[in-house]
N, C-alpha and C positions, 0 to 999 in steps of 0.2 A: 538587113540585107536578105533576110529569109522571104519578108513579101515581098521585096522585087522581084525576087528569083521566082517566088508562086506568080505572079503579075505576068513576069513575059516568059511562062514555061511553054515548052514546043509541044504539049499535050494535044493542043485546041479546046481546053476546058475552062467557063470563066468559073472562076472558084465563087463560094457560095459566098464571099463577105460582100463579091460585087457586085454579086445580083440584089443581094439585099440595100446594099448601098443606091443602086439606082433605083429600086422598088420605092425607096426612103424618100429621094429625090424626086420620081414623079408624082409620087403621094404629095409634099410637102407641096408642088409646084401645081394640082389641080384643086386642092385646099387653097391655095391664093389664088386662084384663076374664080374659081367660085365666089368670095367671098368679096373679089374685085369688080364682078360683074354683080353681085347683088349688089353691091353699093353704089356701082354708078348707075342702078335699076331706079334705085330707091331716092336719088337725089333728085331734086324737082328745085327750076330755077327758080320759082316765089320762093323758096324757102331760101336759098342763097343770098338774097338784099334784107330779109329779115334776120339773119345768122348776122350781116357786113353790119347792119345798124346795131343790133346789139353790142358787137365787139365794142364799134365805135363807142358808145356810152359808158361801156365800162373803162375800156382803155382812156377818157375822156376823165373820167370821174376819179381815176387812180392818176392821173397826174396834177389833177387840183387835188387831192390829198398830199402828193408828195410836194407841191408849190408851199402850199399849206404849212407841211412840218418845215420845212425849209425858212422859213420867213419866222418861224419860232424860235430860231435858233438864234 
């Protein structure tokens, strides 16, 4: 009850937890803003159908292995 009461005190002061709290928050939110646009910098579509064929093969190759042990059984 004591930080609400600091929260909505008729001071007009924001007390120092919330300034840091929102300091926190726009740090944390231009750190993913950053790291959001280097990566969609950095993606290039050739690289996207070579990334899709690889999954395919593996994902392809793990399920004749599981057909595989399956049929052992």
């Amino acid at each position: 009850m004591k930080l609400l009461k600091k929260l909505t005190s008729k001071k007009g002061q924001v007390s120092m937890e919330i300034g840091i709290l929102v300091a926190a928050a726009v740090a944390v939110a231009a750190i993913a803003a950053y790291y959001y646009i280097w990566n969609v910098k950095e993606s290039h579509p050739e690289n996207a159908g070579i990334s899709a064929n690889k999954a395919i093969v593996i994902l392809g190759n793990k399920s004749v292995q599981y057909a595989n042990s399956i049929s052992n059984l």
